[in-house]
C-alpha positions as CSV (number, residue, x, y, z in Angstrom):
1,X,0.0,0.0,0.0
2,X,1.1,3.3,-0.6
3,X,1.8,6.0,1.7
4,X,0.4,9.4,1.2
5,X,1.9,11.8,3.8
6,X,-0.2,14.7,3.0
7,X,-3.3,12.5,2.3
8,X,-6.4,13.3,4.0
9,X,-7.7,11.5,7.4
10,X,-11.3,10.6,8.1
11,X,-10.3,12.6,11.4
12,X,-9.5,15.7,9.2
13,X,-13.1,14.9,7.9
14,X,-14.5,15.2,11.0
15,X,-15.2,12.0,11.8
16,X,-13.0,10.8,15.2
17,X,-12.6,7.3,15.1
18,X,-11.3,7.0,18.1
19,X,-14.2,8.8,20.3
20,X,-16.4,6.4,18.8
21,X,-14.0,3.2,20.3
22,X,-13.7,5.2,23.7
23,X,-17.3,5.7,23.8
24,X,-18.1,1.6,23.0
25,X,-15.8,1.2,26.0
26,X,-17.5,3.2,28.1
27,X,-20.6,2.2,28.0
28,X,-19.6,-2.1,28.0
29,X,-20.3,-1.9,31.8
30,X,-23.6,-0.3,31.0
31,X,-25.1,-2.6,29.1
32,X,-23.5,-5.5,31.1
33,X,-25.6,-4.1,33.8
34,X,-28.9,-4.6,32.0
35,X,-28.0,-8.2,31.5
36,X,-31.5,-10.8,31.7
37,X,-32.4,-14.6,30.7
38,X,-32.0,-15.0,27.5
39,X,-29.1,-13.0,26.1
40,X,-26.3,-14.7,24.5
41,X,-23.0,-12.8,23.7
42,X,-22.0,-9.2,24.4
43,X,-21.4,-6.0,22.7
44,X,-19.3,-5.9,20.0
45,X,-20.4,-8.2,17.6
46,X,-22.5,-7.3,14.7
47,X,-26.0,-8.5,15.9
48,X,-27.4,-9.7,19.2
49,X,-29.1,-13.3,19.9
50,X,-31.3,-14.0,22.3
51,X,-32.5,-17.2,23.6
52,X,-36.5,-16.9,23.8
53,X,-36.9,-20.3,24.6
54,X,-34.3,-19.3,28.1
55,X,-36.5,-16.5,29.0
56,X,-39.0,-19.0,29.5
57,X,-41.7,-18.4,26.2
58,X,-43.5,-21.9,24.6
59,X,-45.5,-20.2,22.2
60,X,-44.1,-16.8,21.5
61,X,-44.5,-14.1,19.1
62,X,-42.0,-11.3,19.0
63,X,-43.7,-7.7,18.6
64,X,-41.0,-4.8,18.0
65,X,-41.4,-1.5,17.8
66,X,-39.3,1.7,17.5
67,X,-39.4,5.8,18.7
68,X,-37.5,8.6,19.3
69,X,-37.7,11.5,22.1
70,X,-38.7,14.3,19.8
71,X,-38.2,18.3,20.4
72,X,-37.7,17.5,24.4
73,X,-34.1,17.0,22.8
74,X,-33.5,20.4,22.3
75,X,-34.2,21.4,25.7
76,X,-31.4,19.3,27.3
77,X,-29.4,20.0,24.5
78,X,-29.6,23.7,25.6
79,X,-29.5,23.2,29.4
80,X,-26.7,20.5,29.5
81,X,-29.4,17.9,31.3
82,X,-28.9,14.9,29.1
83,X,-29.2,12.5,31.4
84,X,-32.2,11.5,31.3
85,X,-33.4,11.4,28.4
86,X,-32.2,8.1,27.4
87,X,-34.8,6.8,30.0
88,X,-37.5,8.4,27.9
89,X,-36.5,6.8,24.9
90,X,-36.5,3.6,26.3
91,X,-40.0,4.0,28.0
92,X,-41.5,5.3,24.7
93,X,-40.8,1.9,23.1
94,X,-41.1,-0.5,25.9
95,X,-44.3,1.1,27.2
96,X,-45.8,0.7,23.4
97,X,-45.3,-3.4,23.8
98,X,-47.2,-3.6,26.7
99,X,-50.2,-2.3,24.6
100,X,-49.5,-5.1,22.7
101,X,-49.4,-7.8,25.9
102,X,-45.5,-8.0,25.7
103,X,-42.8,-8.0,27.9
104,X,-39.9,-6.0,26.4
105,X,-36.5,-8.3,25.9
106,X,-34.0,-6.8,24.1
107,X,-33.2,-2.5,23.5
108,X,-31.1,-1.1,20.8
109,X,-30.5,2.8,20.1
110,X,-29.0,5.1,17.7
111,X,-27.3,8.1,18.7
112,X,-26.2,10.6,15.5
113,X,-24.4,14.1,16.0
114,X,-22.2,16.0,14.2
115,X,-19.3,15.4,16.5
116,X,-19.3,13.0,19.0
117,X,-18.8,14.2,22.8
118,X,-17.9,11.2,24.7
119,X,-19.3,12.5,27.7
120,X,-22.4,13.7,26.7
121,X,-23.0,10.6,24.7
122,X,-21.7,8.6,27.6
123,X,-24.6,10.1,29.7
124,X,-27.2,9.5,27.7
125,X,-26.5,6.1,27.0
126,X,-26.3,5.4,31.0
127,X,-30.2,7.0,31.0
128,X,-30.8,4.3,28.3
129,X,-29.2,1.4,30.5
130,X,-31.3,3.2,33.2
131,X,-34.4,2.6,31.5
132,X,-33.6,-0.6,30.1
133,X,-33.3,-2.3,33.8
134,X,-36.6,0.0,34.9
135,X,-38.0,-2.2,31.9
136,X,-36.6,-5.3,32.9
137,X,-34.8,-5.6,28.9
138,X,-31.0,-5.9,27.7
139,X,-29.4,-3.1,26.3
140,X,-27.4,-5.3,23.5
141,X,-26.2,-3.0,21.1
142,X,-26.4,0.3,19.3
143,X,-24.9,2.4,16.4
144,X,-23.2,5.8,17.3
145,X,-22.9,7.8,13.9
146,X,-20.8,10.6,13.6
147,X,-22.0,12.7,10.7
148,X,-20.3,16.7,9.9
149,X,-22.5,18.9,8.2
150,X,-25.5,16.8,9.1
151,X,-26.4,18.3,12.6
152,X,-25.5,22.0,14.0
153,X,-22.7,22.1,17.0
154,X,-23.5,19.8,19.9
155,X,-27.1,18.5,18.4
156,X,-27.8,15.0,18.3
157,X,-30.7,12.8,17.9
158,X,-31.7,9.5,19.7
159,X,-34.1,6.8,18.1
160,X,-34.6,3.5,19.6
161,X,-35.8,-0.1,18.4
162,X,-37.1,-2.8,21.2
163,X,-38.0,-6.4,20.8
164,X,-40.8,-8.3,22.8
165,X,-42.7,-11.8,23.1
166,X,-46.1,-12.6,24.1
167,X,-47.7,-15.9,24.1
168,X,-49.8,-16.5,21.4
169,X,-52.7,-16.6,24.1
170,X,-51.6,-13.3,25.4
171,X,-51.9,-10.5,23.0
172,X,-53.8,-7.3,23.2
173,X,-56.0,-5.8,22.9
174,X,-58.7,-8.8,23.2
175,X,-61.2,-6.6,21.5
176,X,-64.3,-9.3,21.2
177,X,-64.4,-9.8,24.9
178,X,-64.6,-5.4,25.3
179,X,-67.9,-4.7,26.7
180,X,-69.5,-1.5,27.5
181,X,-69.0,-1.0,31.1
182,X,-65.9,-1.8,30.8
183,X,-63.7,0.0,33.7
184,X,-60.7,2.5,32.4
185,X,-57.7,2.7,35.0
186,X,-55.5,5.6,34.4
187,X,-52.3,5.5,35.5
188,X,-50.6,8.7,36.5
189,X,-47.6,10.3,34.3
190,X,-44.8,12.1,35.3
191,X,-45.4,15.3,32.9
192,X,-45.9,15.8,29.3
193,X,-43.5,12.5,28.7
194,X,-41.8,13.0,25.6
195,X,-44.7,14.2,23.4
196,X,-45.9,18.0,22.4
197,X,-42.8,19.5,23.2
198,X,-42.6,21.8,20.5
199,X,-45.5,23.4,21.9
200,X,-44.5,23.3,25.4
201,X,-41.1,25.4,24.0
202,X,-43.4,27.4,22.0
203,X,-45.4,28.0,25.4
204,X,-42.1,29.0,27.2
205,X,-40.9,31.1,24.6
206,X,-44.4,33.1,25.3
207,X,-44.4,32.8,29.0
208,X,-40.7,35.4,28.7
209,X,-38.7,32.6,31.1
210,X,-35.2,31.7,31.0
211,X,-34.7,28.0,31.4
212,X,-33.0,28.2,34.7
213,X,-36.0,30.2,36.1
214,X,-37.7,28.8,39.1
215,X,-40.3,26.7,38.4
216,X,-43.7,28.4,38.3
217,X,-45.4,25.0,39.0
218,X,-43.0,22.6,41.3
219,X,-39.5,22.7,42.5
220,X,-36.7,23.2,40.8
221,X,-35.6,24.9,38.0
222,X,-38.2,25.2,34.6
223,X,-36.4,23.0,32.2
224,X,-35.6,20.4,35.3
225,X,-39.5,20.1,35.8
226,X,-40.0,19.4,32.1
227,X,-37.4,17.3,31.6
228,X,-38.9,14.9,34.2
229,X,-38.4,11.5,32.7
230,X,-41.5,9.2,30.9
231,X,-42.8,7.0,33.2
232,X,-42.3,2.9,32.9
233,X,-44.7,0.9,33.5
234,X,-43.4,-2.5,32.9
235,X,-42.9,-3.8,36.1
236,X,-46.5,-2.9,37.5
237,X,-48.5,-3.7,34.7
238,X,-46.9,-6.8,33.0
239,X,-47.6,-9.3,35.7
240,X,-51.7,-8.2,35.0
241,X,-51.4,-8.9,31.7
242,X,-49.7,-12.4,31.7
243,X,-52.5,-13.2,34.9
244,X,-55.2,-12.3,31.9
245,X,-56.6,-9.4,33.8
246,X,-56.5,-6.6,31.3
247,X,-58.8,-6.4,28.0
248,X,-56.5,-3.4,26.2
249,X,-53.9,-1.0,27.1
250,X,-53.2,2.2,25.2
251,X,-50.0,3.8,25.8
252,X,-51.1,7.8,25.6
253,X,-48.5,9.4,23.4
254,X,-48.9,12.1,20.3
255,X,-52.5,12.4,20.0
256,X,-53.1,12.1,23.8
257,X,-56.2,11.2,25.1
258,X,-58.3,11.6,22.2
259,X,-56.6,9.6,19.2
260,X,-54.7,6.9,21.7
261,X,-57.6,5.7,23.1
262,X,-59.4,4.6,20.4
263,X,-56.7,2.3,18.8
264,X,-57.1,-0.2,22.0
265,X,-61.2,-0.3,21.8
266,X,-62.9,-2.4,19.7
267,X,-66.0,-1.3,16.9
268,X,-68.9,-0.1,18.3
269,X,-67.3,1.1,21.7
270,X,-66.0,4.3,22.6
271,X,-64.1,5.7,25.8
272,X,-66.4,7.9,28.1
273,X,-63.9,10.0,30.1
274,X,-64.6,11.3,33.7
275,X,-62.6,14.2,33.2
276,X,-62.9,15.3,36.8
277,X,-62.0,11.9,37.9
278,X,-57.9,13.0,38.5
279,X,-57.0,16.6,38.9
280,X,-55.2,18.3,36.0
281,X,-51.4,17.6,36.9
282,X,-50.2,21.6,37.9
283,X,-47.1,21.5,34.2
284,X,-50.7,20.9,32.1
285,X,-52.4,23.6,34.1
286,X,-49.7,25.9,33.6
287,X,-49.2,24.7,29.8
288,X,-53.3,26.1,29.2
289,X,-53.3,29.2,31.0
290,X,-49.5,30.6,29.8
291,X,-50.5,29.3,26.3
292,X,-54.4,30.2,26.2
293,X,-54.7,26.2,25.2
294,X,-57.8,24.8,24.8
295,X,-59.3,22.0,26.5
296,X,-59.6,19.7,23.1
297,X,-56.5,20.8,22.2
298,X,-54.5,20.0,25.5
299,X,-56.5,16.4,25.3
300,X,-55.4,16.1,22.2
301,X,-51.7,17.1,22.5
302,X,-51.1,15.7,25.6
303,X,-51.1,13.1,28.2
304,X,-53.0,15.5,30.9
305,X,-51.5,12.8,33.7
306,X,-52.7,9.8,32.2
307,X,-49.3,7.8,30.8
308,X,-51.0,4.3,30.5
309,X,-54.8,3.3,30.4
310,X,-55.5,-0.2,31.0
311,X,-59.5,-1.6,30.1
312,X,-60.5,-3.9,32.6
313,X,-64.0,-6.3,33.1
314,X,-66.0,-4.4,35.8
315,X,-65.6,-7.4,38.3
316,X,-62.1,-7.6,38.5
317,X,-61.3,-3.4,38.5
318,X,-61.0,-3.3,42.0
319,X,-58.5,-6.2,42.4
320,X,-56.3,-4.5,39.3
321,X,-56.8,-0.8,41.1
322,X,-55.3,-2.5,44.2
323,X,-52.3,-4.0,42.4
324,X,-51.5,-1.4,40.7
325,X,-51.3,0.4,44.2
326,X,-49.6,-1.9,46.1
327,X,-46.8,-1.9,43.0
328,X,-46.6,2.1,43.5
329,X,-48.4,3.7,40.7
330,X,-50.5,6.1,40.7
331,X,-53.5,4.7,39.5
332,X,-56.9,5.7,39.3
333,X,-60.6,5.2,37.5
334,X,-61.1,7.5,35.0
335,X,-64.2,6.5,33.0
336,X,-65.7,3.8,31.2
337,X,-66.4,2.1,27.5
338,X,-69.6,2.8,26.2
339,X,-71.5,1.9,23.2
340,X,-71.1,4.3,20.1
């Protein structure tokens, strides 16, 4: 081969190589840390096996799906609080397989930026490994991609892909045996989640305050409020689901409470919300009156404190209602199915 002193270098393109090896190292002990039954192998490799047959499935199918953290992004990239956020990616996917009766497995992201800052990079993947074990899955890979002229200085974007397996007998929603009466059981969010952020920056924008300004509804500073992490509700609700005790589950994401709904009810039914069932979490309060929001719009942007919403039979709402309890959420009844 020949040598080129003056060549070029992909460094000199600015692409650093070796950021990207010292970032794969630091994060092996972060992954390890999510380890479960059924993986097989390490990072490293160029794919991941698992072993569904050692995480203790007869008659599995495997449900994936795949989501990103959206405009909330650009408020830790502008307050330096990126870690976090990799918990919200994870729950945005994981929480979308329990809709589906699954039990999340496996967890792969994609991190892409302009130039690659270990440490920032490094941060958000241990929020992703943080999610991963609040979600009970392995973190078992990833692609990092380094990309000039792609994103502006220090941006970067996230998007992450989950696997899960239900048994055959297991999957939601089980529309023919919906019935009207059917009990909804909210279960209380942590904020806005990771959905309608570009309105809630277009609301702060309005509302004149700097990022570091107190918050005007909790403690803290503003952006530490709104960059409270997306709830996961693996660990509470999975166990209902495999005991058979849940008839559909809609994760409430973009489209909140109006279009998520829907997609977990069968034809011919239609939620009826109590909508003074739960009070208005005080960050959705203060998101209608600083932005003159209203209420079909705020029900239809966001989650208004509703994260999850699990259809039960009327007989067994109390017994779910307690669980739910006893495993820490806060969960509540918040209306019924009803024929329309």
């Amino acid at each position: 081969m020949t040598d080129r002193p003056n060549g070029l270098t992909y460094a000199q393109a600015g692409v650093d190589i070796d950021a990207g090896a010292a970032l794969v190292e630091a994060i092996k002990p972060l992954a390890k840390a999510t380890a479960r039954p059924g993986v097989t192998g390490g990072l490293g490799g160029f794919g991941a096996l698992f072993d569904l047959k050692a995480a203790g499935y007869d008659d599995p199918l495997l449900v994936s799906t795949t989501d990103g953290v959206g405009t909330k992004l650009k408020i830790a990239i502008e307050t330096g609080l990126h870690g976090q956020v990799g918990i919200d990616l994870v729950a945005m996917c994981v929480n979308d397989l329990l809709a589906q009766g699954a039990e999340p497995l496996l967890f792969l992201d994609y991190y892409a930026t302009g130039k690659l800052d270990v440490a920032t990079a490094t941060s958000v993947v241990a929020g992703i490994a943080e999610g991963c074990k609040l979600a009970g899955c392995a973190l078992v890979g990833g692609e990092t991609a380094e990309m000039p002229g792609m994103y502006s200085e220090g941006d970067y974007d996230l998007a992450g892909f989950t696997v899960g397996a239900v048994n055959r007998d297991g999957v939601l929603p089980r529309l023919d045996e919906q019935r009207a009466g059917d009990v909804l059981i909210g279960l209380g969010s942590s904020g806005p989640h990771s959905n309608g952020y570009s309105l809630v920056r277009k609301v702060v924008e309005r509302s004149g305050l700097a990022w570091n300004a107190p918050c005007p509804f909790g403690d803290g500073t503003l952006a530490e409020a709104l960059m409270a992490p997306t709830r996961i509700y693996v660990k509470s609700v999975h166990p209902l689901l495999k005991a058979g005790q849940v008839k559909g589950v809609a994760h409430i994401t973009g489209g909140g409470l109006i279009e998520n709904p829907p997609r977990a009810i069968g034809e011919g039914l239609v939620p009826r919300f109590d909508w003074n069932a739960w009070p208005l979490p005080p960050v959705f309060d203060w998101l209608q009156r600083e932005g003159g929001i209203d209420d079909h719009e705020l029900r239809r942007t966001f989650n208004c404190g509703v994260g999850l919403l699990l259809i039960v039979a009327k007989d067994k709402a109390a017994e779910v209602l307690g669980a739910l309890l006893d495993a820490g959420e806060d969960a509540f009844v918040c209306g019924e199915l009803a024929k329309g």
